[in-house]
N, C-alpha and C positions, 0 to 999 in steps of 0.2 A: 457296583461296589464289589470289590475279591472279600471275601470271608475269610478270614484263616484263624488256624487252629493252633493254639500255642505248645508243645508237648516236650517239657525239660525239668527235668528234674532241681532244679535249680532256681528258686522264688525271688534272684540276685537277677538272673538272666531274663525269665520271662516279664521281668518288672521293665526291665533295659527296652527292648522289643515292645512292649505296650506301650511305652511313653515314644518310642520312635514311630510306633505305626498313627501313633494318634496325631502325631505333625501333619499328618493326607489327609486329601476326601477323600479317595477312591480305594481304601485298605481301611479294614475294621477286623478287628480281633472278638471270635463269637463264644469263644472257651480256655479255659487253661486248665490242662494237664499235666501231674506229677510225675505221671510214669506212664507204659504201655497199657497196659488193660484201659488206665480212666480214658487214653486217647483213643482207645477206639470206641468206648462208653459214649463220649462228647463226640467221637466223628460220626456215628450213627445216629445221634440227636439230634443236629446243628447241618449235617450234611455241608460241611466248608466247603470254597476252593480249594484250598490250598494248605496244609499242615508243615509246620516246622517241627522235625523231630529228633529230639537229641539221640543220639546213638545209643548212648550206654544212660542207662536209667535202673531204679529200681521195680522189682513185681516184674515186669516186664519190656524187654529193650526195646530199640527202636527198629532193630532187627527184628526182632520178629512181630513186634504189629505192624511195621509195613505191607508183608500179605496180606492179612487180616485187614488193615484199610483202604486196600485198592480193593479186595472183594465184598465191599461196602456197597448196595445198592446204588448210592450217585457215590463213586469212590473221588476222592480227592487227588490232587495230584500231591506229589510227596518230596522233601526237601531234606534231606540227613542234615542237622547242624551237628559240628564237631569240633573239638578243640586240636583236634590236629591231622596231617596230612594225613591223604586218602592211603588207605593198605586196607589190608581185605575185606574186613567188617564192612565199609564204604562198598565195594565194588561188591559185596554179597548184595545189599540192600539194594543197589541200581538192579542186580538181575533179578532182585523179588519186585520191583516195580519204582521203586524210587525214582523221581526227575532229575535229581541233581543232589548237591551237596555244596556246602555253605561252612565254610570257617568261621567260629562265634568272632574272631576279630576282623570281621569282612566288614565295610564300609558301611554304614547303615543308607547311603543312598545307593549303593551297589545290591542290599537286602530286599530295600524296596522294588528295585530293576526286578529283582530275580525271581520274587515274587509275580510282581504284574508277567512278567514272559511265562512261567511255568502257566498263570492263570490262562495264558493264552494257547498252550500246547505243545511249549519250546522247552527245552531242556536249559537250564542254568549252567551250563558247563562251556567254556569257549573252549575251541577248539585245541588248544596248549592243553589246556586240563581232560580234555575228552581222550588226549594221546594218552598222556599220564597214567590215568587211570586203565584204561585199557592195555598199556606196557606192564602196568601190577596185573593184571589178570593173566598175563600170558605168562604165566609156568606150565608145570609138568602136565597139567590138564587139559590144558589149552592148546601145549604143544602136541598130547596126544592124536595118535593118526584115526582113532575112534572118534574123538572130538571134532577134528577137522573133518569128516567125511559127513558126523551128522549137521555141522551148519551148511556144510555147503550142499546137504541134501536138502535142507529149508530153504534154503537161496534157492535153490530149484524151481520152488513153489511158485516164484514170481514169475512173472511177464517180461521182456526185456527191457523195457523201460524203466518200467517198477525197481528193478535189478540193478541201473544204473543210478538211480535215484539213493537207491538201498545202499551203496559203494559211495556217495557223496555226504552220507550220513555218517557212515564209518569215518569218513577222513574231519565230520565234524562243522562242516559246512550249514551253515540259515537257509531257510526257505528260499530267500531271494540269492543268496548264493550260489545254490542249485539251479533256479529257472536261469540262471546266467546262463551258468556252467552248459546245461540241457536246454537251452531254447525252448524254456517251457516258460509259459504263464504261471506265475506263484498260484491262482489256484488250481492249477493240474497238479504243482507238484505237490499240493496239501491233499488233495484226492489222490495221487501214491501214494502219500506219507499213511494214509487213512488204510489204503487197500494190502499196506505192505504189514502194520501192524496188525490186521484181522489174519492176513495169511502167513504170517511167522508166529501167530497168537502171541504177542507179546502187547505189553502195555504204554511205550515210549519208547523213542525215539534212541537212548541211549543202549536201551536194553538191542535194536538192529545194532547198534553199531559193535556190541560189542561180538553181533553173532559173525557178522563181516569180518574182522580180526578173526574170531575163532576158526572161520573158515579158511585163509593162510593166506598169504602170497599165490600167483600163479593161476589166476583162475581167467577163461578167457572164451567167457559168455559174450555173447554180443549186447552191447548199449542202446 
């Protein structure tokens, strides 16, 4: 059973979301929050898989308890809902730990999907949207040669392998995408996936890809 955590300011929305999570076995709803603070109140309580959280809220947004509930003793994994396309708030929250992001008019069988994969360790983002989002983060900061020098000093960190694995995450690729790609056995590449987040210290999958991007073009490490 995925646990999740309802967190929207909006008693119209998380009413919608209860009555659709309640159509499954395998998804149960263990709290509902107004705003930030009560969401990390109930995410420290309940210990969810999985929390939906609406971006802009009152007391406190969904920006900023996203740190706040990935540094939760069992931290959940994290879902931005939003009413509208990804720009910077969105691509703030993925680098604070976020798994993905979710449009409140996203499919409710598409909600469900995105839920059970984040529960499993995947990012909700297909690969179109994993560009997207990472094309809005590449401005002047991103393009900076400070910037670039310090990701590709963390890409450093890795193994060659791990390195190449790390470059197929950028580009947004699935586990089994990857052991294609790499002639790897999907669980090697979950033991990269595992070894590459300890040694870039980051907490998901999206947060590598975005360091890959920051790192630039031209880089010609061996695979």
């Amino acid at each position: 059973m995925i646990r999740v955590l309802l967190a929207d300011d909006d008693p119209l929305v998380r009413m919608g979301l209860r009555l659709m999570f309640g159509s499954v076995d395998d998804i149960t709803i263990v709290a509902e929050a107004a705003d930030g603070e009560q969401a990390i109140a109930l995410g420290r309580e309940h210990a969810p898989d999985v929390v939906l959280l609406d971006i802009r809220m009152p007391v406190m947004d969904g920006l900023a308890a996203t740190p706040a509930l990935r540094s939760l003793p069992t931290p959940p994994a994290i879902v931005i809902l939003t009413t509208f396309n990804p720009d910077e708030y969105v691509v703030r929250a993925l680098r604070a730990g976020a798994a993905g992001f979710l449009l409140k008019d996203t499919p409710p069988t598409d909600i469900m999907a995105a839920v059970r994969r984040v529960a499993a360790g995947e990012p909700v983002l297909s690969p179109a949207v994993t560009q997207q989002l990472i094309a809005r983060v590449a401005g002047p900061a991103a393009d900076a040669a400070g910037a670039r020098a310090g990701a590709r000093t963390r890409l450093e960190r890795l193994a060659a392998r791990e390195y190449g694995v790390a470059l197929a995450i950028g580009q947004g690729r699935t586990n089994a995408e990857i052991a294609a790609l790499l002639y790897m056995s999907v669980p090697t590449v979950k033991a990269h996936v595992s070894s590459i987040l300890a040694k870039l210290d980051v907490t998901n999958r999206v947060q590598v890809a975005l360091i890959v991007h920051d790192a630039g073009p031209g880089q010609t490490r061996a695979v």
